[in-house]
N, C-alpha and C positions, 0 to 999 in steps of 0.2 A: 411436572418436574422432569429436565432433561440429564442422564447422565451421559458427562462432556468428558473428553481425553487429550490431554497435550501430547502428541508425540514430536518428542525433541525438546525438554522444559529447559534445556541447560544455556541456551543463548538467550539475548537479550530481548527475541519477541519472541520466546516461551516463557520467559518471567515475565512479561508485560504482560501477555495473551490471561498467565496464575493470578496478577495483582488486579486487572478486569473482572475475572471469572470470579471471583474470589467474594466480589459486592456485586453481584447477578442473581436477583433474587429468584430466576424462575429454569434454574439448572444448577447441578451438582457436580463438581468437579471430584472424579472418581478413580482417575487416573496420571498419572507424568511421567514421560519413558525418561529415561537418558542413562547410557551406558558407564558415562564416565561417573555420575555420582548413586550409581545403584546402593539403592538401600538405605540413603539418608535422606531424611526430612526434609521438604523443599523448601520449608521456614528456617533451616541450616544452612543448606547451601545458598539461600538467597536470604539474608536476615530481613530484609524489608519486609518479609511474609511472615512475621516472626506473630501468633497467635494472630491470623490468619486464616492458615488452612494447616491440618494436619497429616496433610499429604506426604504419603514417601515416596521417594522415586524409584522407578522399577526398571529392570529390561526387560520386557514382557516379548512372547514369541505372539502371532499371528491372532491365533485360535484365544490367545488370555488375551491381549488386545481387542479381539470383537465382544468377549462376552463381559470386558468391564464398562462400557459403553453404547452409548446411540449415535452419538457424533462426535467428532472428531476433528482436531487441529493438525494438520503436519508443517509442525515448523523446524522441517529438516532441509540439508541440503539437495541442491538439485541433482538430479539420477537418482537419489537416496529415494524424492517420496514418488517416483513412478513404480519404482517398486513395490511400496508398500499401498499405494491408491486400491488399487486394481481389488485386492485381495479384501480391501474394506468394503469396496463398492461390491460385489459378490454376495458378502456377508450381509447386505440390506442397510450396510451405516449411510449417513451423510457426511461428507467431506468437503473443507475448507483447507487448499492447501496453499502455503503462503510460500512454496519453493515459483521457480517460472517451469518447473515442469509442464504445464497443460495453461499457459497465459497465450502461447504463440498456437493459433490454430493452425498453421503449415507448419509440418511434420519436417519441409525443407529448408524453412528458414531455422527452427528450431537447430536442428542439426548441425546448420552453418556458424550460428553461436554459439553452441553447449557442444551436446555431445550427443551420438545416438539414441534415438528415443524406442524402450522398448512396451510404452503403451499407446502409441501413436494412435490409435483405436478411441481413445478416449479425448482427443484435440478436441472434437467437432462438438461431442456434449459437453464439455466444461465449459460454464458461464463465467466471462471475466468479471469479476468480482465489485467495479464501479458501480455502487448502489444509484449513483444518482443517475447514470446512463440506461442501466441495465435491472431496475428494480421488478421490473416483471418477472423477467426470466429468471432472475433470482429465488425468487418466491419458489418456483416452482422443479428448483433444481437441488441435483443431489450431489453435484460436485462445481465448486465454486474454486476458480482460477482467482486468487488474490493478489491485486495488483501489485507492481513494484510503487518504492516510493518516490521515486524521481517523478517515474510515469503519471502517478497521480497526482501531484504536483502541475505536472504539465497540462495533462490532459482537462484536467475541471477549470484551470484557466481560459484555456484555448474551446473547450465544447461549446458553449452560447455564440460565440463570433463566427465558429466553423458550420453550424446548424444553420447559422442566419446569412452565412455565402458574404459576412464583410470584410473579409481579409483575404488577399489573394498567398492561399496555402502555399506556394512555391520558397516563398521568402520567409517562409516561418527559420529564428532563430531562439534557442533554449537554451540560459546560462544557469545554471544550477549547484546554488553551493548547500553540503550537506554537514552535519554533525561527524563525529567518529562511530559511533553507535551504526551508524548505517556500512561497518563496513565489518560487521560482528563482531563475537566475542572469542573467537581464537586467536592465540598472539599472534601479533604480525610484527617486524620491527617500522615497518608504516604507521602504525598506528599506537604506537610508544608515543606518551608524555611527551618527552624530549624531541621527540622527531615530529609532534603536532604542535605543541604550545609554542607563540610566537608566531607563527609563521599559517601563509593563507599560500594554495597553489591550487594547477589546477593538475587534472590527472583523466588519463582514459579520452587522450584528445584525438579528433579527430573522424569523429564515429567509428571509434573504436569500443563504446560502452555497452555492452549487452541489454540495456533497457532500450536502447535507439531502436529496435527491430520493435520493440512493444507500444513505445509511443507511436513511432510510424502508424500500425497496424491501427491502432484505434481513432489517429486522427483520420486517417483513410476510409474508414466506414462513414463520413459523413460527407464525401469527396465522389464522385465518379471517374477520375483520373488517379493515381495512385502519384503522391509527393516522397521526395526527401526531405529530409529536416535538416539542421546544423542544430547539435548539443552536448556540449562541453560541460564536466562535472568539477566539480571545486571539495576540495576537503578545508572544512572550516574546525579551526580549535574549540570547540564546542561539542559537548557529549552528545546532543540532540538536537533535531529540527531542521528544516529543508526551506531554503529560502530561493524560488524560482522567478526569473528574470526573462519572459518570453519577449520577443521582437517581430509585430507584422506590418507588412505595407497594407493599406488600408485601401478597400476597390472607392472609386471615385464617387465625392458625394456625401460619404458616410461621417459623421459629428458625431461628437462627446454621445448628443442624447441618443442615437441611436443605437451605440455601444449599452450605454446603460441599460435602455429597456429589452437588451438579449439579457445580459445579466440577471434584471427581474424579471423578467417573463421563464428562465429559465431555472431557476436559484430563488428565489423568492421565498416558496415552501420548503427548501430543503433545510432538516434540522440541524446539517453540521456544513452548510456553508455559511458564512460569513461576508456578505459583502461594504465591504468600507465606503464609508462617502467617500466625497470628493476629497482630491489632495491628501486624503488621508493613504496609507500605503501598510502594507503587513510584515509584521517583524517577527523573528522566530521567539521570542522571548515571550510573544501573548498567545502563544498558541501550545505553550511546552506541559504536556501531558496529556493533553484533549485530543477529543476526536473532531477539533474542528479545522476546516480549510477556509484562511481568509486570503481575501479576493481584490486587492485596488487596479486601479489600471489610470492612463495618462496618454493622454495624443499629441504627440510631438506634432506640431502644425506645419513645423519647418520644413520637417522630411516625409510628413504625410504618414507615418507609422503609429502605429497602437502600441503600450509598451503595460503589458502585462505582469502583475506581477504577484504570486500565491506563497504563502508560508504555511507549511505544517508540521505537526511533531512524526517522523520519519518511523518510529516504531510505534505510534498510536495511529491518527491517520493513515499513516503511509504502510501500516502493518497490522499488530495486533486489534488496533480499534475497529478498524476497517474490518476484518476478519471476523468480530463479533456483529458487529453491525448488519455482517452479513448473515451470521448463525441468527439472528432476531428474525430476519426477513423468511429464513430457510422452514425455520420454528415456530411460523405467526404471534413470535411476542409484538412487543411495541419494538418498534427499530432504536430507540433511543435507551432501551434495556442495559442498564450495566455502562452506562456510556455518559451519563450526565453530568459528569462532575466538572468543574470550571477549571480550566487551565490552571497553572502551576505559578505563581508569581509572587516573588522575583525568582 
């Protein structure tokens, strides 16, 4: 038995991270920081948890945080969990942080995004958290960079095509529309009822999105020339779920079957991809709770392009599931630990 800690429980992949942990039979959730509901019940403040867990939420200093604990979630914002990493990692914990603190291994892209980084120290050993990329190193690591959820979206569509060199990377294009949920849980008047219901746009145009430097970085690892991308994010009226739209030109040659057999050659044994048959295509609605990523794709013959296309639930997949998925691999449970339950439907 592992005891596990949320730091940060009061957003909506620290409640997701509680409702996970919560039916995880081989850790004990022992902990939940957050300042603004100190001292209430997390089955209070989050009724869905309601006999559950009888958790209170604390704001615990440094030294009370190490010693209620063995591993640890920081589902804070970014600056917020470089601060707090460091001081875990010291103390012998393991850490799963789902900020982009420690996702971008260059200390000067990082910067050119965000903001000053004062554990730049710690880039090089954070494992980006893509189980299905990166499961070794996972295994074997004590600080795991948890992907964004655009990113992973993109990225597990586009890896089997980029591995197997049949798409010419230049031309990659990522349309990506997301839930509200993905854009957390402190007011914004953005993200008001009224100002989402009704209505679809898109936003952060431009490569102007701070996950563009993350997908870049990871599709490039499989490239020996470094690309640009074009990827444009959409806020859709819907609480949950990421629905991505990638665009490549295809290198000369390449058919339907040889798309498919990257796919299973590469996805085959994974337990939380999903790949659709033929003509069939992924909708946010069949993946909403789960930790799974499904996969269709389509060759426009006309224009010679691949038209890729991945859905997943944006704070399971694209966050908290993800997250555990990765504590399984950290912790040699079964990776599939705390994570089996069937999507949400309708």
């Amino acid at each position: 038995m592992v005891n596990v800690a949320i730091i940060g429980a009061s957003g909506y992949t620290g409640v997701e991270l509680a409702r996970i942990l919560c039916n995880h039979k081989q850790i004990k959730l022992t902990a939940a920081t957050s300042r603004q509901y100190a001292n209430q019940p997390l089955g209070q403040v989050f009724p869905n948890l309601r006999k559950m867990t009888n958790l209170v939420c604390e704001n615990l200093t440094t030294d009370e945080l190490c010693a209620s604990a063995d591993f640890f979630f920081t589902a804070v914002p970014h600056k917020t969990a470089m601060n707090i990493v460091p001081d875990l990692l010291a103390a012998g914990k393991k850490v799963v942080d789902l900020s982009a603190d420690f996702r971008l291994r260059d200390v000067s892209v990082y910067e050119q995004w965000y903001q000053p980084h004062s554990a730049a120290e710690f880039l090089k050993e954070a494992v980006y958290g893509l189980p299905e990329l990166y499961r070794k190193e996972i295994r074997t690591a004590r600080l795991i960079a948890n992907p964004g959820c655009y990113p992973t979206s993109i990225i597990l569509g586009l890896a089997p095509l980029l591995k197997a060199g049949c798409i010419e990377p230049q031309s990659i294009i990522a349309d990506s529309k997301s839930g509200t949920s993905g854009a957390g849980r402190s007011a914004q008047v953005g993200s008001l009822f009224c100002e989402v219901a009704d209505g679809f746009r898109a936003y952060k145009v431009g490569g102007t999105h701070r996950h563009t430097p993350e997908i870049e970085q990871e599709i490039n690892a499989f490239l020996p020339e470094p690309v640009q991308i074009s990827f444009t994010p959409h806020l859709l009226p819907i609480s949950r779920g990421i629905l991505s739209t990638v665009y490549a030109q295809l290198k000369p040659g390449i058919q339907h079957a040889d798309i498919q057999h990257c796919y299973d050659q590469m996805y085959a044994l994974e337990p939380f991809i999903r790949l659709l048959p033929e003509d069939t295509f992924p909708a946010t609605q069949y993946v909403r709770g789960s930790n799974f990523c499904d996969i269709g794709f389509k060759v426009d013959t006309r224009t010679n392009r691949v038209i890729i296309l991945s859905a997943i639930d944006n704070i399971v997949k694209g966050a908290a599931g993800q997250a555990v998925h990765n504590m399984n691999l950290m912790c040699g449970f079964d990776e599939t630990a705390g994570l089996e339950s069937a999507p949400f439907f309708p």
